[in-house]
GUKOL-585378 format. One record per residue (C-alpha): residue in three letters; x, y, z. Coordinates in steps of 0.2 Angstrom, whole numbers, padded with zeros to 4 digits, always signed. Layout:
BEGIN
AlaXYZ...
END
This chain:
BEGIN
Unk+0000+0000+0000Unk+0006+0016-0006Unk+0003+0035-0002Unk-0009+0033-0021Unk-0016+0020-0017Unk-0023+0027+0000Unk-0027+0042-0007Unk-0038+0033-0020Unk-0047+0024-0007Unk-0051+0042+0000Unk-0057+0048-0015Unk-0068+0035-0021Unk-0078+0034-0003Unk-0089+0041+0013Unk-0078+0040+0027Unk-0083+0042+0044Unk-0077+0054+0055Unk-0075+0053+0075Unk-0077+0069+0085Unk-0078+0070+0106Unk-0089+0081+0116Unk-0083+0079+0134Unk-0082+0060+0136Unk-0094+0057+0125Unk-0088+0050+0105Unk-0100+0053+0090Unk-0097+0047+0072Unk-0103+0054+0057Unk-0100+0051+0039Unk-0090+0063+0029Unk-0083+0065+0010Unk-0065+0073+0010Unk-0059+0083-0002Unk-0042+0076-0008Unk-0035+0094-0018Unk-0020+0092-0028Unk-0006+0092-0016Unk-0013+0077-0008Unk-0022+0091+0007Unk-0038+0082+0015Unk-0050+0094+0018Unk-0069+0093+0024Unk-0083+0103+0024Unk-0099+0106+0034Unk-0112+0117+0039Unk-0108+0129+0053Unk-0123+0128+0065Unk-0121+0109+0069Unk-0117+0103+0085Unk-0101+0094+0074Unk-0094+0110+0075Unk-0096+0114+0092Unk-0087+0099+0096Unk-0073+0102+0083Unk-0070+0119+0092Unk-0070+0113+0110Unk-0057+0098+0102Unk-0051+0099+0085Unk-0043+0082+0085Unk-0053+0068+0075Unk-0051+0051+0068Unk-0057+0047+0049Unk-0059+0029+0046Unk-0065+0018+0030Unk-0065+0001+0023Unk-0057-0003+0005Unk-0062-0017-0007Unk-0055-0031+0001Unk-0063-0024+0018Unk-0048-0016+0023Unk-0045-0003+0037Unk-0041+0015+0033Unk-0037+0025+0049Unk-0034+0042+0047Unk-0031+0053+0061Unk-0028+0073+0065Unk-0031+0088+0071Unk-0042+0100+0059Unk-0037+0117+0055Unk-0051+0130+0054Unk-0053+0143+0042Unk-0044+0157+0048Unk-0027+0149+0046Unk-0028+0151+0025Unk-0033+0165+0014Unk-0047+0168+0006Unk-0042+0166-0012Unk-0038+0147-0005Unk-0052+0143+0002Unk-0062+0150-0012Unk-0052+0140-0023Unk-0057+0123-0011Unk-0072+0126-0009Unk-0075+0127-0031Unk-0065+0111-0034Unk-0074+0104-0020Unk-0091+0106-0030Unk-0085+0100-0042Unk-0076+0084-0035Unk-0093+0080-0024Unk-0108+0083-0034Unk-0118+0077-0015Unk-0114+0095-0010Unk-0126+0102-0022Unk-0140+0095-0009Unk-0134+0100+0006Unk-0127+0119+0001Unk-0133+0133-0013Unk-0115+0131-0020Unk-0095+0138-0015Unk-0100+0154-0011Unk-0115+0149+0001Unk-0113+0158+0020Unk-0117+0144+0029Unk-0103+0132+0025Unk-0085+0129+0036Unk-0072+0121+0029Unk-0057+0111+0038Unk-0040+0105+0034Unk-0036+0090+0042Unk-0016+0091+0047Unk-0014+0071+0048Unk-0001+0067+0061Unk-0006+0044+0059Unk-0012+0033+0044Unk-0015+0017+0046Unk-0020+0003+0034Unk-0025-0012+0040Unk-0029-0031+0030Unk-0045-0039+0036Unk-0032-0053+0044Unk-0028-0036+0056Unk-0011-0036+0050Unk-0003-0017+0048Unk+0004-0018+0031Unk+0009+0002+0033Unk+0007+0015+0046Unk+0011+0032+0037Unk+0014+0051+0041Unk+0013+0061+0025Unk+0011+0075+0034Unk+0025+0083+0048Unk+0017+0096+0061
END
């Protein structure tokens, strides 16, 4: 398994994502946005209680199976909007419209108020085969 091949997997599916509030975990499913340098990026609405809890702990855990039912663990801490400039995020948001067609039922399009948008600086990937042997545990991304 290589850096592509992961990253394939995370193009081509939901994955579900793993917040905390207190003590308390909650799992919800999510598409990243895989943008051309290999960033993950997410998006959501901003009045949702998945918010609240990515203020009070941005640190979060993606997590999907492949083909052959194995396990993709992505974990990170997300990086709110007011760490990039607006020319970037406007530039997401349009390729992420793009990339994920779903988004068109859930927002009015890139330039709608109501969306936030996270980029997920990973610090632990691991892949797993269903016999729950690591065949890599990678860091793509130093921070």
């Amino acid at each position: 398994m290589d850096q592509r091949e992961i990253f394939n997997i995370m193009k081509n599916r939901f994955m579900f994502m793993g917040t905390v509030e207190g003590t308390i975990p909650h799992v919800r499913p999510m598409k990243p946005y895989i943008d051309d340098e290999n960033n993950i990026w997410l998006i959501s609405h901003v009045d949702t209680k998945k918010i609240r809890e990515i203020e009070d702990n941005s640190k979060v855990e993606l997590c999907t199976l492949g083909d052959e039912n194995e396990v993709l663990r992505i974990a990170g801490q997300l990086e709110s909007e007011d760490h990039f400039s607006k020319n970037i995020l406007d530039d997401i948001k349009t390729k992420m419209f793009v990339s994920i067609p779903q988004l068109q039922g859930f927002f009015q399009g890139p330039e709608d108020k109501s969306i936030a948008i996270y980029h997920l600086k990973v610090s632990e990937i691991i892949f797993r085969h269903s016999e729950n042997e690591v065949k890599s545990e990678l860091n793509f991304h130093k921070g």
